[in-house]
C-alpha positions, 0 to 999 in steps of 0.5 A, spaced: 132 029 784 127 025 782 128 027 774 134 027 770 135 027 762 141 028 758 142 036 759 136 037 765 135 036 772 127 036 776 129 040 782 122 039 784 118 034 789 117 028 787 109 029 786 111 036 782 114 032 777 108 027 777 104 033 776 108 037 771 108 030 767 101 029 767 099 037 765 104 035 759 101 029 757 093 033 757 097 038 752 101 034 748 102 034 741 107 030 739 106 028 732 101 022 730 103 015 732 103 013 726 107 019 723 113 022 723 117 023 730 116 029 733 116 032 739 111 037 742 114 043 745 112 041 751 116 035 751 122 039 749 122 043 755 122 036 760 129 034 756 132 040 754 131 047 757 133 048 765 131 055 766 124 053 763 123 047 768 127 051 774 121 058 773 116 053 772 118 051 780 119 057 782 113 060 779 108 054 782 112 054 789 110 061 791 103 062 787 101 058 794 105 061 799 103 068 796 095 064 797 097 061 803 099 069 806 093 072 803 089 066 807 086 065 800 082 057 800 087 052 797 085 045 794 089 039 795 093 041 788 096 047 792 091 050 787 086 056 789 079 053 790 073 055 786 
């Protein structure tokens, strides 16, 4: 369990959080530094929204079985090749 929050649980690997996190923070649009506080939608779902986090594990574990069964080529990300 390498994330936790008041009411979620990352049931990912370590490097999925990293890599979750990282794809969050390119998208980000949390309010202005020196505006109010608001959370981007992005962020709402790292603190708030299980079912969305457990799909998004789902969902990145077998798009690359699926490539690795149809022998299609895979960069180091575990994402297809260009």
């Amino acid at each position: 369990m390498a994330y936790s929050s008041r009411s979620v649980t990352w049931k990912g690997t370590e490097r999925e959080e990293q890599e979750l996190r990282a794809a969050v923070e390119r998208h980000c649009a949390c309010g202005p530094p020196d505006g109010p506080a608001m959370l981007c939608t992005a962020h709402e779902i790292l603190i708030a929204d299980q079912a969305t986090l457990d799909r998004l594990v789902f969902a990145r574990r077998i798009a690359d079985r699926l490539r690795r069964e149809e022998g299609l080529p895979i960069d180091r990300r575990g994402r297809r090749a260009s």
